[in-house]
N, C-alpha and C positions, 0 to 999 in steps of 0.2 A: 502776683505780678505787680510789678510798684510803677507808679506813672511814667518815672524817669526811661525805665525799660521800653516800656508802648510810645513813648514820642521817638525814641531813639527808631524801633521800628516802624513806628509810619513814617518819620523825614527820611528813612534808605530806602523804604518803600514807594513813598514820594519821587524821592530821585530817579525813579527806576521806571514811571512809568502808570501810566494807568491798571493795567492788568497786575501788576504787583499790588497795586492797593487793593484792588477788587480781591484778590488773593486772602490778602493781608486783611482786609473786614469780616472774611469769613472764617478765618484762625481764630481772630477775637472774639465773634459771635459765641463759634462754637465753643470755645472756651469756655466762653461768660455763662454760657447757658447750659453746657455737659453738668455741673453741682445743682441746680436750679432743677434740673431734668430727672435726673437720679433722686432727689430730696421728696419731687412729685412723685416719683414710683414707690416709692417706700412708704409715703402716706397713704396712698389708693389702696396698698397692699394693706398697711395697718388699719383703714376704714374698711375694708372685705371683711378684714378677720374680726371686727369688732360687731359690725353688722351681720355677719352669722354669729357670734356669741349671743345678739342681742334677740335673734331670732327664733332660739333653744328656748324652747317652753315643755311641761309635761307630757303635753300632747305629742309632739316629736322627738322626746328622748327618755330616757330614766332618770330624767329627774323627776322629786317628790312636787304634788300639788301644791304643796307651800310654800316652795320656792320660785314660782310664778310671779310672785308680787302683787301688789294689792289693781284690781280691777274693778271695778261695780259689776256685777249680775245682775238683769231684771229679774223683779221677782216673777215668782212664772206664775201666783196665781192674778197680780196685775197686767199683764198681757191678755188675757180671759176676758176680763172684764172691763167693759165700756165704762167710760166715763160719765158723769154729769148724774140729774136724776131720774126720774121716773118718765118714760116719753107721756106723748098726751099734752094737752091744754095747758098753758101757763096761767097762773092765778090760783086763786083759792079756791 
């Protein structure tokens, strides 16, 4: 809708009265905002679907372990074992 259109509609609107403009603000709203509204639906929709794709790992489907991608593992026999040195007295 080209400006020319909308001022032509609000001066008849205008003329007509308060409740016709009130009318007439909420034509345009919804207008403006029905593409905006539908554009949000179809994103949320394609972040669902990307977000369970993202979520498929070996453990919940048949896919191969190696297509997991790369993660660090601790090593399990550093989890075992404490850190630092020998307890006891410091010094020599």
């Amino acid at each position: 809708m080209d400006e020319q259109s909308i001022r032509a509609r609000v001066l008849a609107a205008y003329a007509q009265g308060p409740e016709a403009m009130a009318v007439l603000v909420a034509v345009l709203v919804a207008e403006a905002v029905a593409p905006v509204m539908a554009r949000v639906r179809a994103l949320e929709a394609e972040n669902a679907a990307l977000r369970a794709k993202l979520a498929v790992n070996s453990h919940n489907s048949s896919k191969p372990p190696s297509t997991d991608g790369l993660s660090r593992k601790p090593h399990p026999r550093a989890c075992a074992k404490p850190r630092g040195g020998r307890p006891g007295p410091s010094g020599a």
